[in-house]
C-alpha positions as CSV (number, residue, x, y, z in Angstrom):
1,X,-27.5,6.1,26.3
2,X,-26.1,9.6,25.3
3,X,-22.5,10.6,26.7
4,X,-24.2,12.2,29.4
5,X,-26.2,9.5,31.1
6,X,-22.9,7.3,30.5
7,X,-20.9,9.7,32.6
8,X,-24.0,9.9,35.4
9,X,-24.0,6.2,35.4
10,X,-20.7,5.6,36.1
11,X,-20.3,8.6,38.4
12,X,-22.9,6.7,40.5
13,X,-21.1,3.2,40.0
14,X,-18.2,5.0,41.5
15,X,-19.7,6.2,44.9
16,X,-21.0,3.0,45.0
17,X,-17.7,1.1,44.4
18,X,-16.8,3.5,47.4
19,X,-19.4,3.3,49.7
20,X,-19.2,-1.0,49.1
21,X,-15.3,-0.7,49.8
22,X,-15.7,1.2,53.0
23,X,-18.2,-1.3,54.1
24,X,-15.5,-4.2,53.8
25,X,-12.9,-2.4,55.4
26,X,-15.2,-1.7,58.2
27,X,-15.8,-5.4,58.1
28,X,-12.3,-6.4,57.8
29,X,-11.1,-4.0,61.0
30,X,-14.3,-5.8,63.0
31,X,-12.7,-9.3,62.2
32,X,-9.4,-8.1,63.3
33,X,-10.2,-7.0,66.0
34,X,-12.6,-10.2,67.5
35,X,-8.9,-11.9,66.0
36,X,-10.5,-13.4,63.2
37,X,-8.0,-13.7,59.8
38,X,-8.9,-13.0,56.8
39,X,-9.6,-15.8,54.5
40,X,-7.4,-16.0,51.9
41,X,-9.9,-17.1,49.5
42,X,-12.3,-14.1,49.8
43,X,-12.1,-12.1,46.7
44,X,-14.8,-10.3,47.6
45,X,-13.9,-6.5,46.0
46,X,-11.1,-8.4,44.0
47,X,-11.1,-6.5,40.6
48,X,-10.4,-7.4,37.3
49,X,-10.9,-6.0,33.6
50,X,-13.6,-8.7,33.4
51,X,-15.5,-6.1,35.7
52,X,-16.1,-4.2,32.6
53,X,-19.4,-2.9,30.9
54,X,-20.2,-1.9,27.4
55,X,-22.5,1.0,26.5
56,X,-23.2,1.7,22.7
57,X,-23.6,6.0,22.4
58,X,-27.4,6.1,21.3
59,X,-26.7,9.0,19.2
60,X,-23.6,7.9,17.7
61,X,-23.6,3.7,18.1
62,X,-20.3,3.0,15.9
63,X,-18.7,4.2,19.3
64,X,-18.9,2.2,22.7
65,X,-17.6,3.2,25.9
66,X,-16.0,0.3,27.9
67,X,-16.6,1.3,31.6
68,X,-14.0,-0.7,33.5
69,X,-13.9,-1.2,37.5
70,X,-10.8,0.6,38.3
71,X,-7.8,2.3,37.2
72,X,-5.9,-0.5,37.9
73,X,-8.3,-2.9,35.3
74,X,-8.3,-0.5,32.7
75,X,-4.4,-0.1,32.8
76,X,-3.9,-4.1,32.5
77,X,-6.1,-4.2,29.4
78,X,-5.3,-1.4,27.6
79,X,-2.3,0.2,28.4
80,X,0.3,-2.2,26.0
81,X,-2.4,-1.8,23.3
82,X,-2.4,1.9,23.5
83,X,1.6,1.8,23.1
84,X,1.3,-0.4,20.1
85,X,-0.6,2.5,18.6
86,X,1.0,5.7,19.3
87,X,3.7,5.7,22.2
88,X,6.7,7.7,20.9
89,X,8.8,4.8,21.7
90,X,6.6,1.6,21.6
91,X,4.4,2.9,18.3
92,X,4.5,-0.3,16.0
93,X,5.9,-2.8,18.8
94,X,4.8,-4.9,21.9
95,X,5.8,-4.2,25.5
96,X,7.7,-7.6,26.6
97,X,5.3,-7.5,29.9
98,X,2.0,-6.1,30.9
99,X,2.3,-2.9,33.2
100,X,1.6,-3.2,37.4
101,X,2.4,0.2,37.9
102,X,1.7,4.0,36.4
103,X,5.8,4.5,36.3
104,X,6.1,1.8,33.2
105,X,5.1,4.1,30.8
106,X,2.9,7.5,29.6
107,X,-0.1,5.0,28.8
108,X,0.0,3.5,32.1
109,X,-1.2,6.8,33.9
110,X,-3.9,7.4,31.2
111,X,-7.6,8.0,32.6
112,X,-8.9,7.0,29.7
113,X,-7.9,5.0,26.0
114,X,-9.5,5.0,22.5
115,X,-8.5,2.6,19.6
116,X,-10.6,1.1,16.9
117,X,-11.5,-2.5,16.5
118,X,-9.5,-2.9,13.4
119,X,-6.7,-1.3,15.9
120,X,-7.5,-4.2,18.4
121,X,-7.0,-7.1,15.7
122,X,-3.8,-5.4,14.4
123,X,-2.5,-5.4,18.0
124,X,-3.6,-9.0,18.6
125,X,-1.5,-9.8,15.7
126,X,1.5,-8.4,16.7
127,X,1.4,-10.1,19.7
128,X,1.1,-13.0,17.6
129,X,3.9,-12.2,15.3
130,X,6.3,-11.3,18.9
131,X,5.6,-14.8,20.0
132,X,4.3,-13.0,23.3
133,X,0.8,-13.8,24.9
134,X,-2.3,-11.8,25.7
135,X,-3.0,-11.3,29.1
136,X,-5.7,-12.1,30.6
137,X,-7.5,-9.3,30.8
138,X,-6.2,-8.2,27.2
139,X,-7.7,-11.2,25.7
140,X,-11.1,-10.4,27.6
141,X,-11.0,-7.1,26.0
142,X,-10.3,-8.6,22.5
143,X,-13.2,-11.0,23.2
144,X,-15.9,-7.9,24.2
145,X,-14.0,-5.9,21.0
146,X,-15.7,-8.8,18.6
147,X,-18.8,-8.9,20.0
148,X,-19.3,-5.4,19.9
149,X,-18.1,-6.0,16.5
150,X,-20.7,-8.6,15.3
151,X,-23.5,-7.2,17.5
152,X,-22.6,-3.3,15.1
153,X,-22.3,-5.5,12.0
154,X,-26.1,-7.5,12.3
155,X,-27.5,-4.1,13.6
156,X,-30.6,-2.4,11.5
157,X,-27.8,0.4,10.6
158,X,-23.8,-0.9,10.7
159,X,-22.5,2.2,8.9
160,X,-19.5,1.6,7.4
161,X,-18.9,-1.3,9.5
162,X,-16.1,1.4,11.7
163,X,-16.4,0.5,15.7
164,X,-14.9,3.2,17.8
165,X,-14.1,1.6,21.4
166,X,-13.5,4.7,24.7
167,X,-12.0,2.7,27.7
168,X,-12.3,4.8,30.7
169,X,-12.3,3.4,34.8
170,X,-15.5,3.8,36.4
171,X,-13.9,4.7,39.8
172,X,-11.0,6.2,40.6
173,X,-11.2,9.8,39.1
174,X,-13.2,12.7,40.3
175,X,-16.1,13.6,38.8
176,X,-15.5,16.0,36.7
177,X,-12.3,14.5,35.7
178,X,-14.2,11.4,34.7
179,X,-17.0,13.5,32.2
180,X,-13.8,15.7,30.5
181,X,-12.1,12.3,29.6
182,X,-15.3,11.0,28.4
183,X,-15.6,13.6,26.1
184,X,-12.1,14.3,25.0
185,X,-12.0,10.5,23.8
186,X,-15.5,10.5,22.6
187,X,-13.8,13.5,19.8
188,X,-11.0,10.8,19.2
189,X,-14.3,8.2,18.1
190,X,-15.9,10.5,15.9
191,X,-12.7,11.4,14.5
192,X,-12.6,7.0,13.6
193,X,-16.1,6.7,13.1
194,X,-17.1,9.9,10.8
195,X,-15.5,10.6,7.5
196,X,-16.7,14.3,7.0
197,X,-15.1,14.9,10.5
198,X,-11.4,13.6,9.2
199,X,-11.7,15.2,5.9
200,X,-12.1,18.4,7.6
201,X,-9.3,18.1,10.0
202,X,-7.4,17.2,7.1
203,X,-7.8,19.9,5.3
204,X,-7.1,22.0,8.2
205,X,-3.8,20.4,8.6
206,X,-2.8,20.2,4.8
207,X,-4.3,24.4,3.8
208,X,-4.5,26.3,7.3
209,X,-1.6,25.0,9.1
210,X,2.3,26.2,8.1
211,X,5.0,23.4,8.0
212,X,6.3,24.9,11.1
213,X,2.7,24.8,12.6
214,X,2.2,20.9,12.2
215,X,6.4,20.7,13.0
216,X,5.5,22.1,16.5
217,X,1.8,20.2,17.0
218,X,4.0,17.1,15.9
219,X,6.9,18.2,18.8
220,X,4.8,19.3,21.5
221,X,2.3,15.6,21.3
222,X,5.9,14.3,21.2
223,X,6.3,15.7,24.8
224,X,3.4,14.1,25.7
225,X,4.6,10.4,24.9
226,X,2.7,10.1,21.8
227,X,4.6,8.7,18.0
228,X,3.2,12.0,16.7
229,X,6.9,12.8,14.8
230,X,6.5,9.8,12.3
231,X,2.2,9.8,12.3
232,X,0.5,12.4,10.6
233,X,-2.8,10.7,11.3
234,X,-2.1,10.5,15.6
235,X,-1.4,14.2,15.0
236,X,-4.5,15.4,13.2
237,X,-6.5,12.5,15.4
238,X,-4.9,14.4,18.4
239,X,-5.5,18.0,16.9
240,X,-9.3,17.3,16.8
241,X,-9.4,16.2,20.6
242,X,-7.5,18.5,22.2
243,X,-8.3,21.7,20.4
244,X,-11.6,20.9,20.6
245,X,-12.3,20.0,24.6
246,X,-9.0,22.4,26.2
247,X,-11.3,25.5,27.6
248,X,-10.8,28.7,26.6
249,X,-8.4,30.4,29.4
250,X,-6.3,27.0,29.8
251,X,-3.1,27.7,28.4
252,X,-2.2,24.6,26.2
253,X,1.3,25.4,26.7
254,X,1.0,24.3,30.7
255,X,0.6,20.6,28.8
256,X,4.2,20.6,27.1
257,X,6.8,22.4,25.5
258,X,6.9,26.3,25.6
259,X,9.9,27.4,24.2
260,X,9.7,31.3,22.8
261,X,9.3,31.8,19.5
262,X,12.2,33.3,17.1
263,X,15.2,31.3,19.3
264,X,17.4,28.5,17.7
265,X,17.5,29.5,14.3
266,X,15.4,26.5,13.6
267,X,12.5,28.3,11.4
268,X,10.9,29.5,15.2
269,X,9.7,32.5,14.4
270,X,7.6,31.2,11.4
271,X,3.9,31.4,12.0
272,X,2.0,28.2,13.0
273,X,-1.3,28.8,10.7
274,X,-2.6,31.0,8.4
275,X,-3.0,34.6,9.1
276,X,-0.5,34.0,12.4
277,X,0.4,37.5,13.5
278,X,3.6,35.8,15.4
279,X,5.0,36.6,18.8
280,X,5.1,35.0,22.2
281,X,6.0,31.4,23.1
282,X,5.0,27.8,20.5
283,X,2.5,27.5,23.5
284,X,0.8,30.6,23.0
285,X,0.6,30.1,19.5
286,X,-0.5,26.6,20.0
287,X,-3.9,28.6,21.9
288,X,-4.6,31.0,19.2
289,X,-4.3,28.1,16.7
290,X,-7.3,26.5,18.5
291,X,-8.8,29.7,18.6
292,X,-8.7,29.4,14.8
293,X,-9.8,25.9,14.8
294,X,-12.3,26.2,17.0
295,X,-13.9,29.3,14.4
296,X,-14.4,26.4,11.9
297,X,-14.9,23.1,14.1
298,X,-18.3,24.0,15.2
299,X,-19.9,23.5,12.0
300,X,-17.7,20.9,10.5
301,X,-18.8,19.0,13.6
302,X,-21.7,17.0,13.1
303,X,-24.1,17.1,15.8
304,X,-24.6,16.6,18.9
305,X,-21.8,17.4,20.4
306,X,-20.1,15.5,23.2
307,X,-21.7,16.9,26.7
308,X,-20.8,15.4,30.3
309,X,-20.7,15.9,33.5
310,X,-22.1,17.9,36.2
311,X,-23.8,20.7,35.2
312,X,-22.8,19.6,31.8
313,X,-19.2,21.4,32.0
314,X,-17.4,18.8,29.9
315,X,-17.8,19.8,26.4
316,X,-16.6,21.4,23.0
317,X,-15.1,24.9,23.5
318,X,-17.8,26.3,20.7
319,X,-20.3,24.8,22.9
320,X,-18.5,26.2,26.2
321,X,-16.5,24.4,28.1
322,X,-15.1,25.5,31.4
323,X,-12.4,26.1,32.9
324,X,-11.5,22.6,34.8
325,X,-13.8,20.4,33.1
326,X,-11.4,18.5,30.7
């Protein structure tokens, strides 16, 4: 499947899922009501991250989309893993105990992961290494990881033997919400997957930007949660995504820090990228910054591009996106 017909899939899985769990409530307030008690034993709707599907992207099959059941499936599988690899305070370590709620951390609340297989096995090992265990739907995950894994490696075309994995929950988000988060962490995949893509993102980062200009990228993802201070790859990983999918008119500063420029004496009123005129707030620099990258994304990009959604308003912001679709 393309990234589209993944997102109209699940986007039908999901009223599904909702039409199915309005039939068993309906069901549940009939037996109350003739007295009957539930029976403990009925898991029927009971979900887990074993209720999880794999879809290879036909046009790009070093990445797979894991389609979990619900929010609450995707966050026990992926949300310690995801904290391993870039959490400003977790980066490089294991959470003692996997998350129940959204409050134990930034990854908790995420609508949607991406990590490499390589990124899986170096988890698994610190686990390992912490003398903690995998949970259970963890270890499912790292079992689905290494079949993907072989099935990539005894396909008629392997690549480079990379294996991008996208978690998202099939249910759970609204639509549109679903198809921007598909194709903000489909970016992160071809950033893994696609070495062209990451050598033009570095150079980017090393030629265009200032020091001051990665210094802020770096401290604004830092307000996000992610270990972008001490991992220059995160950041440029991160710099493709969101300059990339954040539609023109949606002020990036609304996502973190906008302190005004030319306060603290810290180097503020430096420019952020070559040929910065200056002026107004880090955010608003921020946006003209992925004005600028945008200029030279949409050729470096291989395509196709990432398209989802309704009306196919999640995508690139060369390609279009809208206002509200990521």
């Amino acid at each position: 499947m393309d990234l589209a017909a993944v997102a109209s899939l699940l986007a039908s899985s999901a009223k599904a899922a909702k039409k199915a769990t309005l039939r068993k409530n309906n069901a549940d307030k009939d037996k109350a009501k003739r007295g009957k008690k539930r029976d403990p034993t009925d898991t029927d709707g009971a979900e887990s991250a074993h209720d999880v599907r794999s879809i290879a992207l036909v046009d790009r099959p070093s990445i797979v989309i894991l389609a979990y059941a619900s929010r609450p499936s995707l966050r026990s599988a992926c949300t310690r893993l995801s904290t391993f690899l870039e959490d400003a305070k977790w980066a490089g370590s294991v959470m003692h105990d996997v998350p129940t709620s959204d409050a134990a951390c930034a990854a908790a609340r995420y609508s949607g992961h991406n990590f490499t297989a390589a990124d899986v096995e170096r988890f698994v090992q610190a686990v390992e290494s912490a003398n903690l265990q995998l949970g259970d739907d963890e270890a499912e995950l790292v079992r689905r990881v290494r079949h993907v894994v072989t099935e990539r490696a005894n396909s008629t075309d392997p690549g480079d033997g990379t294996v991008a994995l996208v978690a998202v929950s099939a249910t759970g988000l609204a639509t549109d919400e679903l198809a921007s988060t598909l194709v903000h962490e489909t970016m992160h995949g071809i950033f893994e997957t696609e070495s062209c893509v990451r050598a033009f993102v570095q150079e980017f980062w090393d030629d265009k930007m200032t020091a001051r200009g990665r210094a802020v990228w770096r401290d604004w993802l830092h307000g996000l949660g992610y270990n972008a201070r001490c991992d220059d790859r995160l950041a440029m990983n991160e710099l493709l995504a969101y300059l990339s999918t954040e539609p023109y008119g949606r002020p990036l500063w609304m996502l973190g820090g906008g302190r005004r420029r030319g306060e603290g004496g810290d180097g503020s009123g430096e420019p952020l990228f070559e040929g910065d005129p200056g002026g107004g707030t880090d955010g608003e620099a921020l946006t003209r910054l992925r004005d600028v990258f945008v200029l030279r994304a949409k050729d470096a990009i291989p395509q196709p591009h990432p398209v989802a959604g309704p009306g196919a308003k999640a995508r690139c912001v060369w390609d279009g996106a809208r206002n509200g679709s990521s």
